[in-house]
VOPAPA-481109 format. One record per atom (N, C-alpha, C): chain; atom name; x, z, y. Coordinates in steps of 0.02 Angstrom, whole numbers. Example, Ala and Ser with C-alpha at 12.3 -4.5 7.8 and 13.67 -1.06 7.14 Angstrom:
% residues 2
R chaine atome      X      Z      Y
R      A     N    660    390   -284
R      A    CA    615    390   -225
R      A     C    660    390   -165
R      A     N    642    354   -112
R      A    CA    684    357    -53
R      A     C    645    394      2
***
This chain:
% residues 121
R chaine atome      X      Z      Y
R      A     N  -8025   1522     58
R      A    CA  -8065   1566     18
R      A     C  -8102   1614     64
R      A     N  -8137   1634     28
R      A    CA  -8184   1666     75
R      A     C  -8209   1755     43
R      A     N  -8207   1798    105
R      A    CA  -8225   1880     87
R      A     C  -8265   1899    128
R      A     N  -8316   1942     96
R      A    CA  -8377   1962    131
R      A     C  -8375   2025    125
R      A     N  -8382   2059    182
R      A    CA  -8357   2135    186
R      A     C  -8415   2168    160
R      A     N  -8416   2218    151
R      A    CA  -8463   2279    120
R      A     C  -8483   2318    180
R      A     N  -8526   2311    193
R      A    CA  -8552   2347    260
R      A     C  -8566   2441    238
R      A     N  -8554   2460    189
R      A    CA  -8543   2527    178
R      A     C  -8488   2553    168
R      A     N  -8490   2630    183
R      A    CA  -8438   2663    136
R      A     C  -8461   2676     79
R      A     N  -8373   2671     34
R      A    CA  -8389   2686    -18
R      A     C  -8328   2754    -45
R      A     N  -8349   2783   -104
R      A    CA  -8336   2835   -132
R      A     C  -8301   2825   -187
R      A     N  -8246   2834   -214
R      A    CA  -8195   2827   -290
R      A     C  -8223   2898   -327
R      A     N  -8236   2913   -384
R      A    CA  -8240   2974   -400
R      A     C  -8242   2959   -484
R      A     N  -8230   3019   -515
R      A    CA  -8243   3053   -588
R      A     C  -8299   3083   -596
R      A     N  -8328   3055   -644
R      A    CA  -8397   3107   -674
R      A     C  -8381   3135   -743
R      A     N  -8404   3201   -756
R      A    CA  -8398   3213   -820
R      A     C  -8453   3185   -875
R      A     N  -8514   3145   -860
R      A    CA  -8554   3131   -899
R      A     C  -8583   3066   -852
R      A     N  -8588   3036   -886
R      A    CA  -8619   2916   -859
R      A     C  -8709   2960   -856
R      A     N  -8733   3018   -863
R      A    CA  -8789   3026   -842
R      A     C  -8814   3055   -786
R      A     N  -8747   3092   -771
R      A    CA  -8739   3090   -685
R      A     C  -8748   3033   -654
R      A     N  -8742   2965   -664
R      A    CA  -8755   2922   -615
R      A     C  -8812   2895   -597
R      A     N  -8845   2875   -559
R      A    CA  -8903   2860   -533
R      A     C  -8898   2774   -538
R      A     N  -8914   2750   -583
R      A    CA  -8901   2676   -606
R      A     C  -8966   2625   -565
R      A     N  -8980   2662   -539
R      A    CA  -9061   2623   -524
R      A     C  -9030   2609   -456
R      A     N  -8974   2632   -419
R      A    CA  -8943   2608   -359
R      A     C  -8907   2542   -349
R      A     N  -8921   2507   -300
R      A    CA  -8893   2423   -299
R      A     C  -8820   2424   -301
R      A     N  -8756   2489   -299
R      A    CA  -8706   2463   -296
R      A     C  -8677   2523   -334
R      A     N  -8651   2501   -383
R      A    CA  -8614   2558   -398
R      A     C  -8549   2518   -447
R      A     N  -8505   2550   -486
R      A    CA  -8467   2507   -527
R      A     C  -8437   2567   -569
R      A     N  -8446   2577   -650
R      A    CA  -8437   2639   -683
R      A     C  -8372   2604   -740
R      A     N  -8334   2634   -737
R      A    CA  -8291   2628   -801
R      A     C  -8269   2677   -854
R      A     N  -8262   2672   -894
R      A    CA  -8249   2735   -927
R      A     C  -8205   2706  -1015
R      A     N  -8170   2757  -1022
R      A    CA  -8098   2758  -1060
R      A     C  -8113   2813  -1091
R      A     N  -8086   2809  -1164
R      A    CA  -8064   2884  -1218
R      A     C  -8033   2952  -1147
R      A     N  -8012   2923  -1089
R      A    CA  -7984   2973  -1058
R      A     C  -8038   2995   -979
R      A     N  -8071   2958   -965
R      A    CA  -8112   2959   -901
R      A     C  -8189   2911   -899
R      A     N  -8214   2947   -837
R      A    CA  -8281   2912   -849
R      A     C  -8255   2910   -745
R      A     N  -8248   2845   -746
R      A    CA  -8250   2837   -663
R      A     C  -8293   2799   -622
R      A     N  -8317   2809   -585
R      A    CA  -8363   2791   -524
R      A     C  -8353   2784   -458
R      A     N  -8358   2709   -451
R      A    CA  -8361   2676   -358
R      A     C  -8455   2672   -334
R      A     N  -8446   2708   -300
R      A    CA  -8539   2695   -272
R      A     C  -8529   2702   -199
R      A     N  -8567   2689   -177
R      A    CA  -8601   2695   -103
R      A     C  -8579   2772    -93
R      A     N  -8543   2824    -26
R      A    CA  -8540   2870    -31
R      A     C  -8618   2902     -4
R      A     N  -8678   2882      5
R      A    CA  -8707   2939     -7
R      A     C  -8769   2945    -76
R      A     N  -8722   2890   -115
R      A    CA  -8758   2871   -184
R      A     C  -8710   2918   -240
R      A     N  -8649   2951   -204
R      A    CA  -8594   3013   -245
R      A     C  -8653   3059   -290
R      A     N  -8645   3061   -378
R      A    CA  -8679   3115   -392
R      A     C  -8644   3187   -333
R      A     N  -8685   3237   -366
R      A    CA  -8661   3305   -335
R      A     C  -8613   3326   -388
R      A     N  -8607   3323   -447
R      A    CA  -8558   3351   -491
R      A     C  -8512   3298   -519
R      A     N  -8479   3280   -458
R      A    CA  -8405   3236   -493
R      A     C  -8347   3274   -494
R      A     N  -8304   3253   -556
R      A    CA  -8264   3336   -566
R      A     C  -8198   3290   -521
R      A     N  -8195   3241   -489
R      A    CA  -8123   3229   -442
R      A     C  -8174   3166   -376
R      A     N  -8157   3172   -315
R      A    CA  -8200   3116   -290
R      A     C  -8136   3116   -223
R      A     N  -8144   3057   -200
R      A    CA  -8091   3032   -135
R      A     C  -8169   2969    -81
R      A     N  -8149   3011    -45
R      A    CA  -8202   2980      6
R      A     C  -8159   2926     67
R      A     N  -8207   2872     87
R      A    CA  -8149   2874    150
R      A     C  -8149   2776    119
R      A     N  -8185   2778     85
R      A    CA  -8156   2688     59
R      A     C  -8197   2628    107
R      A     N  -8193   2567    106
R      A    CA  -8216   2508    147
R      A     C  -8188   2440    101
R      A     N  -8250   2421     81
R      A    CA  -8223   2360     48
R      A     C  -8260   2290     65
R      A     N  -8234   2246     38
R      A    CA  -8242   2177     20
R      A     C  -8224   2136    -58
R      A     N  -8272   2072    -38
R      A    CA  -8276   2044   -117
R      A     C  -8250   1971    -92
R      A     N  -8230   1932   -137
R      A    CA  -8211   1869   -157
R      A     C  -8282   1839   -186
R      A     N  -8315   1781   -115
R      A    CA  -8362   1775   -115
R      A     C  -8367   1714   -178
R      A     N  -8410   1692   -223
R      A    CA  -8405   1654   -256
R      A     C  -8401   1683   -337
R      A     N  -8413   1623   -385
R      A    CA  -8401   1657   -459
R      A     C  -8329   1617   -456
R      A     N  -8280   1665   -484
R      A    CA  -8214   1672   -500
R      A     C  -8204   1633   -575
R      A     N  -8194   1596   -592
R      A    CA  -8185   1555   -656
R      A     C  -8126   1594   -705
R      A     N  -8123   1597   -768
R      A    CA  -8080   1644   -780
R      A     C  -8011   1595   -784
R      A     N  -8020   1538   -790
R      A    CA  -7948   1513   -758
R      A     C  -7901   1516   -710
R      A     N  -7934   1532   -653
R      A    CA  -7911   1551   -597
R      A     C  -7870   1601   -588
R      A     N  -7786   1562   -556
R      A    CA  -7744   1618   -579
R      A     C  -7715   1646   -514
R      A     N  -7701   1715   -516
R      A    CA  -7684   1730   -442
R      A     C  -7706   1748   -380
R      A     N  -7782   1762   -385
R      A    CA  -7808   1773   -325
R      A     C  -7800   1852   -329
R      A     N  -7821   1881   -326
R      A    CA  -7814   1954   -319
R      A     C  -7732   1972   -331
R      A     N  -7681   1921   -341
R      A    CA  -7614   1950   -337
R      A     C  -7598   1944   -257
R      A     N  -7631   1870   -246
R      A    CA  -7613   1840   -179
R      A     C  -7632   1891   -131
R      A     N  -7695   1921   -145
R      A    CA  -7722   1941    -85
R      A     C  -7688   2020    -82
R      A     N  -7682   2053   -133
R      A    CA  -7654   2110   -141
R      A     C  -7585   2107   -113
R      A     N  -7527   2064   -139
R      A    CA  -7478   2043    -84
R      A     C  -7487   2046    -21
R      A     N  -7526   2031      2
R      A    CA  -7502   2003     80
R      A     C  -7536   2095    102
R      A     N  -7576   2120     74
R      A    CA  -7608   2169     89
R      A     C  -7542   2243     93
R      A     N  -7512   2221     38
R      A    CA  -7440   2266     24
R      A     C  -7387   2268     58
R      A     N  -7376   2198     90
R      A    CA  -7339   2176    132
R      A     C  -7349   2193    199
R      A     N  -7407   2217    222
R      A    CA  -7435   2255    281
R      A     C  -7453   2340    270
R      A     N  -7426   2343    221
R      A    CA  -7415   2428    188
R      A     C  -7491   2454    195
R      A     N  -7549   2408    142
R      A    CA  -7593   2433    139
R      A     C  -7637   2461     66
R      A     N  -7631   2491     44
R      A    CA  -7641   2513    -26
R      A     C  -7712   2486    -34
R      A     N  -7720   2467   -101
R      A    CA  -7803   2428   -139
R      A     C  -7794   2488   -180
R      A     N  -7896   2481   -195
R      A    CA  -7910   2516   -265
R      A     C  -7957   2421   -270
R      A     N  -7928   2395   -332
R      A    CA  -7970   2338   -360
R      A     C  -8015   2336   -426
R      A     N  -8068   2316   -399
R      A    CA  -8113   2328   -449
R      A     C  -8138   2235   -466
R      A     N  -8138   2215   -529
R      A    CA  -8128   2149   -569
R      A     C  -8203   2150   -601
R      A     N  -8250   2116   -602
R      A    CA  -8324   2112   -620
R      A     C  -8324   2041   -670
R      A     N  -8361   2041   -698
R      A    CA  -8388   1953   -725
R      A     C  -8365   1900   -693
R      A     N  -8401   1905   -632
R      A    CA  -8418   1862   -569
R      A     C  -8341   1864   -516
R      A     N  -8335   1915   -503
R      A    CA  -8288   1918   -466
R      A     C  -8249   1958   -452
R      A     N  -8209   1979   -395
R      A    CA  -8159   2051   -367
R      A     C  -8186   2091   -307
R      A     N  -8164   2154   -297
R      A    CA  -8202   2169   -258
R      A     C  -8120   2207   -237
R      A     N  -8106   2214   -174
R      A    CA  -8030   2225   -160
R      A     C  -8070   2298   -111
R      A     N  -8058   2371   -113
R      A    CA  -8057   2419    -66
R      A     C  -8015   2454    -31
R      A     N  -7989   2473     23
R      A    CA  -7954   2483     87
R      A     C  -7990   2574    106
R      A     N  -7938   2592    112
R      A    CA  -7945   2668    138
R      A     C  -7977   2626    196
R      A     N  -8035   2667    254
R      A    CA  -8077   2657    292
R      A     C  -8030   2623    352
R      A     N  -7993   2688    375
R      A    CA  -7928   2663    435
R      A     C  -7872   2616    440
R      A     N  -7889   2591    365
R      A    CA  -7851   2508    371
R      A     C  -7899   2456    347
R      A     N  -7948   2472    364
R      A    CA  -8008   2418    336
R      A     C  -7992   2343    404
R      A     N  -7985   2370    453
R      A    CA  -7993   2316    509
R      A     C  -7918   2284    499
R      A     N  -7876   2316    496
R      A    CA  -7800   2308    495
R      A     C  -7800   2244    424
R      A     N  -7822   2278    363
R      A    CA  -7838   2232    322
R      A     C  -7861   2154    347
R      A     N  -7921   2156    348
R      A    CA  -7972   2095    374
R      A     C  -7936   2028    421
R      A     N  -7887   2077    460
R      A    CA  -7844   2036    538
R      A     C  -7808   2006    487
R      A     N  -7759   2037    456
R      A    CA  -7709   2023    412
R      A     C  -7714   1965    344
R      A     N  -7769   1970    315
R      A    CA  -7808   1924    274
R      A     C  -7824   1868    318
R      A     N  -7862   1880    361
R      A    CA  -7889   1829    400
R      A     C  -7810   1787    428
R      A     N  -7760   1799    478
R      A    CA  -7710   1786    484
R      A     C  -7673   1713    433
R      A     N  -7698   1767    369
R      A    CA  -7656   1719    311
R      A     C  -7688   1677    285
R      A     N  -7775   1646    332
R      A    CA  -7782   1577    307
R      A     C  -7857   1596    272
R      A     N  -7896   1669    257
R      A    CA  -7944   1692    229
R      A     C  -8016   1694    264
R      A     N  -8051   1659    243
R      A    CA  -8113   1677    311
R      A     C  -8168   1740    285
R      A     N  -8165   1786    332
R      A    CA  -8189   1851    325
R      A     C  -8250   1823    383
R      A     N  -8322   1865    312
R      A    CA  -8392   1833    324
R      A     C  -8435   1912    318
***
């Protein structure tokens, strides 16, 4: 299988209003719940008024469309990632997964994936 890194940083954060976000930007990913309105973007795509934000992220995607039969990939990869005591924030799309790594285990990640058989592109 194959992961293609994200050549940016990225930003986790809370907005109090989905009109804070600047949607016209190529990467962003918004979710929002009766309890939160949350936002992954590019960190210098961060509105200015997010009421919680954690900086510091580095990610990669699961290159390919993900079939919704397909069982286990993001457990697999999250395993072996846990197993090297590395914490994910995972974000699950249509198409595919997108797995993110605090910045200072981004490489540690990649070796480790790669290691277990993954080709990092």
């Amino acid at each position: 299988m194959e992961l293609k890194k994200l050549e940016y940083k990225l930003t986790v954060c809370k907005v109090a209003n989905i009109t804070d976000v600047d949607t016209s930007k190529d990467f962003y990913f918004i979710g929002k719940t009766d309890e939160e309105i949350s936002l992954v973007c590019k960190t210098e795509d961060t509105p200015q008024n997010t009421t919680e934000r954690d900086d510091g992220w580095r990610g990669f995607r699961i290159q390919g469309l993900l079939d919704f039969s397909l069982i286990g990939i993001l457990s697999k990869i999250s395993a072996i990632l846990a197993e090297n005591s590395i914490g994910i924030f995972a974000i699950s799309t249509f198409n595919t997964d997108y797995i993110l790594v605090k910045a200072e285990n981004f490489e540690k990640a990649l070796k480790v994936l790669s290691d277990a058989g993954y080709d990092i592109v």
